[in-house]
N, C-alpha and C positions, 0 to 999 in steps of 0.2 A: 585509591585513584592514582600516586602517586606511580606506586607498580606496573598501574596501566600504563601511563604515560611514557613510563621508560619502554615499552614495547617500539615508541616509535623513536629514534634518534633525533639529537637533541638538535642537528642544522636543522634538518627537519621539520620541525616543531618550528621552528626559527622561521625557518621561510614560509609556513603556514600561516605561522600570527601575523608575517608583514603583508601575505596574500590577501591574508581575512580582515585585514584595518587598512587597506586602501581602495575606498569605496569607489574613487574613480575607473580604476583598473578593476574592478568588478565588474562594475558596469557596461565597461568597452567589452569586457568577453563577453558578457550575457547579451550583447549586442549582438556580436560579431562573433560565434560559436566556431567556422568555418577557419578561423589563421591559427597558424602554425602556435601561438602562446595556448590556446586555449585546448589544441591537441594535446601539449606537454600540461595541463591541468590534468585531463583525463588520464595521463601514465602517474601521474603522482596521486593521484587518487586510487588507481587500481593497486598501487604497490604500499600504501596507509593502510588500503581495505586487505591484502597481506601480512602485513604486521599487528593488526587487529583483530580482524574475523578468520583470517586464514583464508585455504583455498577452499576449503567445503562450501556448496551451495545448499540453501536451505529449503527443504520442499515443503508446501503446503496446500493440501488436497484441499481446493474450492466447492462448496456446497453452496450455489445461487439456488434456497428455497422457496421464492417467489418473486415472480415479475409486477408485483401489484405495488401502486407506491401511491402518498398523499400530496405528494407534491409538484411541483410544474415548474423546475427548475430547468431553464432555455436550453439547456445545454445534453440535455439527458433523454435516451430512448423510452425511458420506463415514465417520463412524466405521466401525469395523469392524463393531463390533454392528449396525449394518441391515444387516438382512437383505431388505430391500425394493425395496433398492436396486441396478438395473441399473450393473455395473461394465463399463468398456473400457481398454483400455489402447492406444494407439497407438505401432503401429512406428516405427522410425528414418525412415524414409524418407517415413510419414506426415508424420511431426515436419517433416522438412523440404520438404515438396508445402507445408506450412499456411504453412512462412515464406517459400517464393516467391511465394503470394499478396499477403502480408503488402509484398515487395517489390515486385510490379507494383501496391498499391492505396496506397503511398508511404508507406509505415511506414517508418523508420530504426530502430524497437528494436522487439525483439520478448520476448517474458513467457513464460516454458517454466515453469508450472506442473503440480503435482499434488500428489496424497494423498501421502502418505508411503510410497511403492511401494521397497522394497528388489529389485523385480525387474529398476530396472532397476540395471545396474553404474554404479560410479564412472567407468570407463573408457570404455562404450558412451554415458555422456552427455557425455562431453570430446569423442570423435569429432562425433557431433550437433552440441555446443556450434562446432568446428571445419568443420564441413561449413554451418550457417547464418554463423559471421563470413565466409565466403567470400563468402558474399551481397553482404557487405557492409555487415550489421545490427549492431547493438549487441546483447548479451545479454545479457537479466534473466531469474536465477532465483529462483525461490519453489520449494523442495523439501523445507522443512524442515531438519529435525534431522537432518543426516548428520556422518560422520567428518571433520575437522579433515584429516588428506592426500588428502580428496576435495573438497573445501572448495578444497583450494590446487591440487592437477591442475586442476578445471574453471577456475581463477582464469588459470594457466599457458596452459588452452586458448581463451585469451579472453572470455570471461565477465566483464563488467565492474561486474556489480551482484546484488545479493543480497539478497532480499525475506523478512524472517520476524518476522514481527509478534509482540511479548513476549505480545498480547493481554490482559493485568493486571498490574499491578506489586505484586499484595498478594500476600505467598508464599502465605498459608493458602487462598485464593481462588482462586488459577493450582492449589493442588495438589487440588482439591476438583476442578475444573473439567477437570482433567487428570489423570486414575487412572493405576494402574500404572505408579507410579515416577517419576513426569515433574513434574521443577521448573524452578521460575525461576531458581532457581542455575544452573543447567544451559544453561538456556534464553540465559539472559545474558552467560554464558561462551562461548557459541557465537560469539555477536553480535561476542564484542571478538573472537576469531579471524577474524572474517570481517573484522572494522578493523584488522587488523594483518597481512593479506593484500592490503589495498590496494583491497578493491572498495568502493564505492560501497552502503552498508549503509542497509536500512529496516527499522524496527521499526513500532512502532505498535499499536493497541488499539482494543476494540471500546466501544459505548457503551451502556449501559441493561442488560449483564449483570445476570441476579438476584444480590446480595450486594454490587453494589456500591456506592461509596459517594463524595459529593464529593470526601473525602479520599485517593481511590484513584487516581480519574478527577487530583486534582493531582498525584500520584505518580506517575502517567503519564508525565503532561507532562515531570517531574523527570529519570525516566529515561531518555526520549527524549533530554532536554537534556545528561544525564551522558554518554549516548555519543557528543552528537555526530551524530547520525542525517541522510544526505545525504539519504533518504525516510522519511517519515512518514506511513503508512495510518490514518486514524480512520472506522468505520463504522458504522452502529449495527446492533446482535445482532438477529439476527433467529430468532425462535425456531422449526426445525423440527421436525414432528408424529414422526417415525421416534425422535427424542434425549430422553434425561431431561428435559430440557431442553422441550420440546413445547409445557407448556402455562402458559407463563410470559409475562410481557409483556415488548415488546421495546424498543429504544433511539428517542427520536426524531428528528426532521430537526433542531429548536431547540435540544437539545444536543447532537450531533454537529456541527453549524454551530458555535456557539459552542468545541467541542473543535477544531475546524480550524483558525480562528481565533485561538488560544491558539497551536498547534505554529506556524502564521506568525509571530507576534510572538517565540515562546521562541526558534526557529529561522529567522531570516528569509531565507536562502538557499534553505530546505531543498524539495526535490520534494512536491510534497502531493498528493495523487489526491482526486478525488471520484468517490466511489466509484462504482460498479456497485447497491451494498447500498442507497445513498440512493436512487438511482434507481427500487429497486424499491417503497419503502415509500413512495414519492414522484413525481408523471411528474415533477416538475422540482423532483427531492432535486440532480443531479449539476449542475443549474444553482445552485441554493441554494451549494452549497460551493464551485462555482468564484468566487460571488459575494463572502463569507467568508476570501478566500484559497489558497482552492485553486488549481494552476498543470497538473493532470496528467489525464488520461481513459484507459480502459483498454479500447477497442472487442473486442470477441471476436475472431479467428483458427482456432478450434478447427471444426474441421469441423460442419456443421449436424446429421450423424448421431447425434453425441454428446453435444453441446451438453445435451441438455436433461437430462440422467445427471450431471451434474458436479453435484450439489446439496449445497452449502455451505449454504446455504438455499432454501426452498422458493420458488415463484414467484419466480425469477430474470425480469428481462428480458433481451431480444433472442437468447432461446434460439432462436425460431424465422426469423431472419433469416439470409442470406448473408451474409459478411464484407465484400461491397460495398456492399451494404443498411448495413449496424451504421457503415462509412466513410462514407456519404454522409449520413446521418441525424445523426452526431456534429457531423458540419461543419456541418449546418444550425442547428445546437443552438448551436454555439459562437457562429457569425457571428452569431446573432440574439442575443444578449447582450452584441455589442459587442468578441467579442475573435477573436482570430485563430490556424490551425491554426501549432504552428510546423516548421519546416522542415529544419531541424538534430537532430541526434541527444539532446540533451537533458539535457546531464551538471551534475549540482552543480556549479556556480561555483565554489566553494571546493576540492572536488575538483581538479575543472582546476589550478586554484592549486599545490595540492600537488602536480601531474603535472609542471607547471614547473620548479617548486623542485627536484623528484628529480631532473629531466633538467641543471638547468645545474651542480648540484654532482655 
C-alpha cells in the first residue's frame, strides 16, 4: 500500500487529507457543485485518477437478463407495481449467445444484470456464471439482494465481482424509498458478506433523490469509504413517469461530476463508471465523468429485442443500437477525449494485491 501511495505526490496527499477532514467545506461544494472551487475538485480528481488508474478506460459489456423484479422500490422502472411495463427474461443459453458476442467485439468482462428475479435459481446462475468464465471473461454481477450461500456458490463458480449500489446512506430515506421491509441494515450486511467472500464489491449511490440532502450525499461518500469499495456507481436519479416517484426533479451532471470526483479522491484505486444515466440526461454526461475521474464505461450486450424493456429509467440511450454499434461508438467517445480503450480485464489494484498476499501465505 505504501508503494501505492507514492504513485500520488506527497502536497498532494496533503491537500487531499485537509480537503477530506473539513466537513464544512464538503458540504459547501456538495451544495453548490457550480463555483469555480469545486471545478478545480473535479481537475484534481481527474489528474489522482492518472496517477492511479491511469489513462485506459475500462469496458464492460452489460448483460440486462431480465426486467422482472420483487420489489417496489419508488424510484425504479422495473418495480413490480408497473404494470406498464413489457417484461422478458432471457434463457441460459441467451445469457451466453450475448457473452460470445461480448467476446468476438473484445470485451474481457461482462455485467449479468437484472430485476431482482427469484425465477432464476442460485444454481442455474453458477452454471451460466461457469459456462461464460469458459469464455474466458471475467464476471460482474448486479442481482441484488440474494441469499449469502448463493452469494458464495456464484463466488466458487467464478464470478469475481459484485455490483449493489446502497443507493442512500440515510436509514429513514433508503426505508421510505424502499417499502416492504427493505433496509439499509440489511442492505449493508449484504455488502460486507460479499467482502468476506473475496469478490471484488461496488456500492454506490444515486444523486438529486427527493429528501436528499448534502449531508447524506457525505454520508455516502463515508460509507463507501467504511467498506472499502473496489467499485463505486454514482449517477444521477432520474425520475420515471410509471413510479411514485415520476414527477419529481432529478440529479444533475455538476453534482454527480462533483460526487465522482470525491469517491476518486476518498478512494483512489477504486473502479468508477460513468454512467449510462449521465449519458442520457446529458450527450456527453459519460464524457463529463470520465473527465472528473471516472476510469470505467459500461456499453450494452443485451440483445437489441429487449434493450428498450429494461427501464430503470426512461429514455435510456443506445437502446436502439447493436452491440457493435454501442463498441465502436464508445471507442470513438473515448479516443476523442484523449484516453484509451484498455486491454486487460480490469481488476482493483488493491484487490490484486490481496490475491498475492493469499497466494504466497
Amino acid at each position: 500500500m505504501a508503494k501505492l501511495l507514492s504513485q500520488i505526490p506527497e502536497s498532494i496527499r496533503q491537500e487531499i487529507d485537509i480537503l477530506l477532514g473539513d466537513r464544512e467545506r464538503l458540504l459547501e461544494l456538495i451544495a453548490k457543485p457550480d463555483i469555480p472551487e469545486a471545478r478545480e475538485i473535479l481537475k484534481l480528481a481527474d489528474q489522482v485518477r492518472i496517477w492511479t488508474v491511469g489513462d485506459e478506460v475500462q469496458l464492460r459489456g452489460l448483460i440486462e437478463f431480465s426486467s422482472f423484479c420483487r420489489n417496489h422500490c419508488l424510484y425504479c422502472g422495473l418495480r413490480q407495481d408497473n404494470r406498464k411495463l413489457v417484461r422478458y427474461r432471457l434463457e441460459a443459453p441467451e445469457i451466453i449467445t450475448a457473452a460470445e458476442n461480448g467476446v468476438r467485439l473484445g470485451y474481457k468482462t461482462v455485467v449479468l444484470q437484472s430485476g431482482e428475479d427469484p425465477s432464476y435459481t442460485g444454481e442455474g446462475l453458477a452454471e451460466v456464471i461457469r459456462e461464460i468464465k469458459n469464455l474466458g471473461l471475467v464476471v460482474t454481477l448486479s442481482l441484488g439482494e440474494r441469499e449469502p450461500w448463493e452469494y458464495e456458490l456464484w463466488r466458487k463458480a467464478g464470478a469475481e465481482r459484485y455490483l449493489m449500489r446502497h443507493e442512500t446512506s440515510a436509514p429513514a430515506l433508503y426505508a421510505r424509498l424502499h417499502p416492504a421491509g427493505r433496509t439499509l441494515e440489511k442492505r449493508v450486511a449484504l455488502l460486507k458478506v460479499l467482502k468476506g467472500l473475496d469478490y471484488q464489491v461496488g456500492t454506490g449511490f444515486m444523486v438529486g433523490l427527493p429528501g436528499q440532502t448534502p449531508e447524506t450525499l457525505l454520508a455516502d461518500l463515508e460509507l463507501a469509504r467504511e467498506l472499502n469499495a473496489e467499485m463505486v456507481g454514482v449517477g444521477p436519479f432520474i425520475p420515471h413517469p410509471e413510479t411514485p416517484l415520476g414527477g419529481t426533479v432529478g440529479g444533475t451532471v455538476a453534482q454527480t461530476c462533483l460526487m465522482v470526483a470525491l469517491v476518486r479522491l476518498i478512494l483512489p484505486w477504486a473502479l468508477v463508471p460513468a454512467t449510462t444515466a449521465l449519458g442520457t440526461i446529458d450527450p456527453l454526461g459519460r464524457e463529463a465523468a470520465l473527465q472528473s475521474g471516472a476510469n470505467v464505461v459500461m456499453p450494452n450486450l443485451t440483445p437489441r429485442t429487449y434493450r428498450k424493456d429494461y427501464q430503470i429509467y426512461p429514455n435510456k440511450i443506445c437502446t436502439g443500437e447493436e452491440a457493435a454499434e454501442c463498441r465502436s461508438c464508445i471507442n470513438r467517445r473515448i479516443t476523442a477525449i484523449g484516453r484509451s480503450v484498455a486491454a486487460g480485464p480490469g481488476h482493483n489494484v488493491l484487490w490484486l494485491e490481496r490475491q498475492r498476499g493469499n497466494k504466497k501465505s
